[in-house]
Residue, then its C-alpha position, 0 to 999 in steps of 0.5 A: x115494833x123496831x128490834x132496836x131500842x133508841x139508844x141502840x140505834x144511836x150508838x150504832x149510827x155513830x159508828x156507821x158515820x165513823x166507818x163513813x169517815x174511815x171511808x168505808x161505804x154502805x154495802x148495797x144489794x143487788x136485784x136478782x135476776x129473773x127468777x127461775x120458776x119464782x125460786x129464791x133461796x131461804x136466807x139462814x134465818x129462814x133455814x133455820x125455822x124450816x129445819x125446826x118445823x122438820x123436826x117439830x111440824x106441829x109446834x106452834x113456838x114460831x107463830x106470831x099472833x097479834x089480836x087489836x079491838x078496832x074503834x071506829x067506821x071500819x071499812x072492811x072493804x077497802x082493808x081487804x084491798x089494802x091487805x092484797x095490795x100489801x101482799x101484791x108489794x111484799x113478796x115474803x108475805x105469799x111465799x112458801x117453801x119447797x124441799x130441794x135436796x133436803x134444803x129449803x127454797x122459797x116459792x113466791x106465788x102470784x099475787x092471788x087474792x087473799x080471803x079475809x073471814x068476817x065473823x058477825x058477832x054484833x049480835x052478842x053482848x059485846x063483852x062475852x063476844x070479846x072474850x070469846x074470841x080471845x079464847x078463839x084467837x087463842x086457839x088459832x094461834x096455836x094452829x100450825x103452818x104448813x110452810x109448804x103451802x101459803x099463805x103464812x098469814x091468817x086474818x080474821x074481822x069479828x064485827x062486835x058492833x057497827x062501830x067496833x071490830x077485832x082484827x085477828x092476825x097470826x104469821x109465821x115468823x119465817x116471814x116476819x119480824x118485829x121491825x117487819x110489823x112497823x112497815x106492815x102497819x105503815x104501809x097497810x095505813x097508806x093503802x087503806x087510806x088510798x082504798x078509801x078516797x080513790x087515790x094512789x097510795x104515797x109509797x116509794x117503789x121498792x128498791x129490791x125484795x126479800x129473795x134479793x137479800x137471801x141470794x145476797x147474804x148466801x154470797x156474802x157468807x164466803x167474804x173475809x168480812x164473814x169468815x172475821x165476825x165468825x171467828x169473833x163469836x167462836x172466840x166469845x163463846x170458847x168454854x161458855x156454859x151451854x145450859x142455864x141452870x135455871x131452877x125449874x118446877x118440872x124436869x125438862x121434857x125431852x122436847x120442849x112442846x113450843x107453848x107459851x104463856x105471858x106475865x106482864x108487869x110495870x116499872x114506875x116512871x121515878x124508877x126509869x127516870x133513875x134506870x136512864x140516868x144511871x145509864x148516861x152516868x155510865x155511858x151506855x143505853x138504857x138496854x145495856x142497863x136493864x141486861x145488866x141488871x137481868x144478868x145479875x138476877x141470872x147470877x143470884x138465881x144459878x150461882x154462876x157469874x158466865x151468863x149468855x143471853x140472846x138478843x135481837x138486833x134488826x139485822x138491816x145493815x143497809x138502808x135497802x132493808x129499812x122498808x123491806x118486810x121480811x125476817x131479818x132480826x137477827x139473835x146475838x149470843x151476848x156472854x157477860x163473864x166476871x171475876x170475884x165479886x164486881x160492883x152494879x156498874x163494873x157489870x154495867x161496862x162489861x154489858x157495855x163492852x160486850x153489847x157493842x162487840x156484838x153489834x159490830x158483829x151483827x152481820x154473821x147469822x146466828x146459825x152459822x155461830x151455831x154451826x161453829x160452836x157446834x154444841x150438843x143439839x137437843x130438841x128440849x132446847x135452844x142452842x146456845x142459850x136458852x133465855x132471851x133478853x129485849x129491853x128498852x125498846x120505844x114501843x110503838x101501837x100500829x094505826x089505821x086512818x080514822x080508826x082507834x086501834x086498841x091492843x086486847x089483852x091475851x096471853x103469849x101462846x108461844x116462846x121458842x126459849x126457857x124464858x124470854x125478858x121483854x121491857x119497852x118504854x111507853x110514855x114515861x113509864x117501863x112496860x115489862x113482859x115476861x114469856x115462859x115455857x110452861x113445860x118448866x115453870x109454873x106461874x108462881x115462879x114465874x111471878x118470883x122471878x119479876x119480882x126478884x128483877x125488879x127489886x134488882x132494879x130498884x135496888x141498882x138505882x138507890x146504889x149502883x155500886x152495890x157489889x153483886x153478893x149484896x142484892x138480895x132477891x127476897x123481902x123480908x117475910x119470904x127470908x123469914x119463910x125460908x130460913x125459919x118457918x121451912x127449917x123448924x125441923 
């Protein structure tokens, strides 16, 4: 799924075509030269998750794991083929990573073979095979990568019937991102296809690799560009909380385990219609409607108005990097600070404000912010800050020619954050997820704390110039519960 919602990427086109006007052109990367041993260097993202492995070999915080039912003449064979095809024209997706004087490198091996096990279960009822191997899949995701050896991805095929499949997928996100899996399946459902019939596959030639990118970005960092954006967020994030005091169930661990699990949730299709309408009121996205009112939840449940929330942005600048697999999201520090008591929509600008200064800052990787703010570092949490926000993104289900492909409901294994808000639209309705470490909250609160954001939700759309002291978070039986019941002392 893209890393950008709709409104997002329109608002950013518009600016690209006025820099256009201005007559600033589109940065492009060069094609490295011949590699020395098939070396490359990690790009910062990378760097990153490599150092947090160093630290936390075992935990599996940044495995993506992704289970679909398959329906349909599944043709495992040319799958297969089509997989190692992919691999063939992705290097990212059979590199691993060597340690060079305490920095990590990437190592892109031969396009080997890669085994894909099939399990044959169809001789099983096809209910209790399907939950077994959601247990199963579960299990395996949290299983960690040794990223010193590929590949970096697992498969498995458990065959229910001869008509119905689970395909089981699990990567490390040092390869990966959520742009990266819509070109995965775009380009996977191409040369299954071509597998199929005996042709050649419709795909372009790639223009460059990922090592292309990382030697770029190593070399862009030294630019005035770099050393302005950088000077952007020290300045956003000068005296800026480093921990949200959210309250938790349990005392935060001296490090944090890197499990996960996930609640889902749903907003009514009258409720979007409202959320989007109150948005072009406003103009601004509908994400920036839904962070902003994430950000007012945030402020009732800690009592503080400076709130910093991470959220994705794609982190492909150039269209070089459109059709690349590789990981490229980049995580921007996103501070919203008011004074005295501002209404729904004076929050709504600030988000607004804020969110386009970020993007036209998008470039500098979010390490080196961190590098430059340079906050206490601690393995029990994020740096920075500790809750991730992404919303309004139009989600969109992976396809493979003549099959139907069905996503089976699992719960999230991971999370890399105290607790991560994902919202995407699908078809008129809002579908919502909330990940949380379960090293500090408990399923009950966490069942608290989307009800109390979506009673801001509702609440905005009935009167957005509600201030924020006026949302309450509680219905009235739980008001009665806390101010009476637990206080008949």
């Amino acid at each position: 799924m893209s890393d950008f919602s709709t409104e997002q990427l329109e608002l950013i086109q518009q600016r690209l075509r006025a820099a256009a006007v201005d007559g600033v052109e589109e940065q492009r990367i060069p094609r490295r030269a011949a590699l020395s041993n098939n070396h490359a260097h990690a790009s910062f993202a990378q760097s990153r998750l490599w150092f947090v492995d160093q630290l936390q070999p075992e935990s599996p915080a940044y495995n993506a794991d992704y289970l679909w039912r398959l329906r349909g003449d599944f043709d495992i064979a040319a799958f297969t083929h089509a997989l190692n095809e992919l691999r063939r024209r992705h290097e990212i997706l059979r590199t691993h990573f060597e340690n060079v004087a305490g920095e990590p490198v990437q190592v892109i091996a031969d396009p080997a073979p890669l085994d894909v096990p099939v399990v044959d279960w169809s001789g099983k009822d096809e209910a209790t095979a399907e939950k077994e191997a959601v247990a199963w899949s579960r299990r395996a995701a949290v299983e960690p990568f040794d990223l010193t050896r590929g590949p970096l991805l697992r498969v498995r095929i458990i065959r229910l019937a001869p008509d119905c499949h689970l395909l089981m997928l699990i990567l490390h996100h040092i390869i990966v991102d959520g742009w990266s899996m819509d070109v995965f399946w775009r380009e996977l459902g191409a040369l299954y296809e071509a597998a199929r019939s005996g042709s050649a596959p419709a795909l372009d030639p790639l223009p460059i690799q990922y090592g292309d990118y990382a030697e770029w970005q190593e070399s862009w960092m030294t630019s005035d560009a770099a050393q302005q954006q950088l000077t952007y967020w020290k300045e956003q994030l000068r005296g800026a909380p480093e921990v949200m005091d959210l309250p938790t169930d349990r005392v935060r661990p001296t490090v944090l385990s890197g499990r996960g699990e996930r609640v889902d949730f749903s907003v009514s299709p009258a409720t979007l219609t409202a959320l989007r309408a109150l948005a072009e009121a406003n103009d601004a996205s509908l994400f920036m409607v839904l962070l902003a009112a994430w950000d007012v939840f945030l402020a009732r449940c800690t009592g503080t108005s400076d709130i910093v929330t991470g959220t994705p942005v794609a982190g492909r600048t150039t269209g070089d990097l459109e059709g690349l697999i590789g990981l490229f999201v980049n995580q921007l520090p996103l501070r919203v600070k008011w004074d005295g008591d501002p209404t729904f929509t004076e929050v709504v600008r600030l988000v607004r404000d804020v969110a386009l200064g970020g993007y036209a800052n998008q470039e500098i990787p979010f390490e080196r912010v961190v590098e430059a703010v340079a906050p206490e570092r601690r393995a029990s949490m994020n740096p920075i800050f500790q809750i991730a926000f992404d919303g309004g993104r139009e989600d969109q289900n992976p396809q493979l020619p003549g099959l139907r492909l069905e996503t089976v409901s699992a719960e999230a294994s991971s999370t890399g954050f105290d607790l991560e808000m994902r919202l995407a639209v699908e078809g008129d309705a809002l579908a919502g997820s909330l990940r949380y470490s379960p090293d500090l909250f408990d399923r009950h609160t966490v069942d608290r704390f989307i009800d109390q954001y979506c009673r801001v939700l509702q609440s905005v759309v009935l009167d957005a110039e509600s201030r924020v002291s006026e949302f309450v978070l509680v219905d009235g039986v739980e008001l009665e519960r806390v101010l009476v019941e637990w206080n008949a002392t």
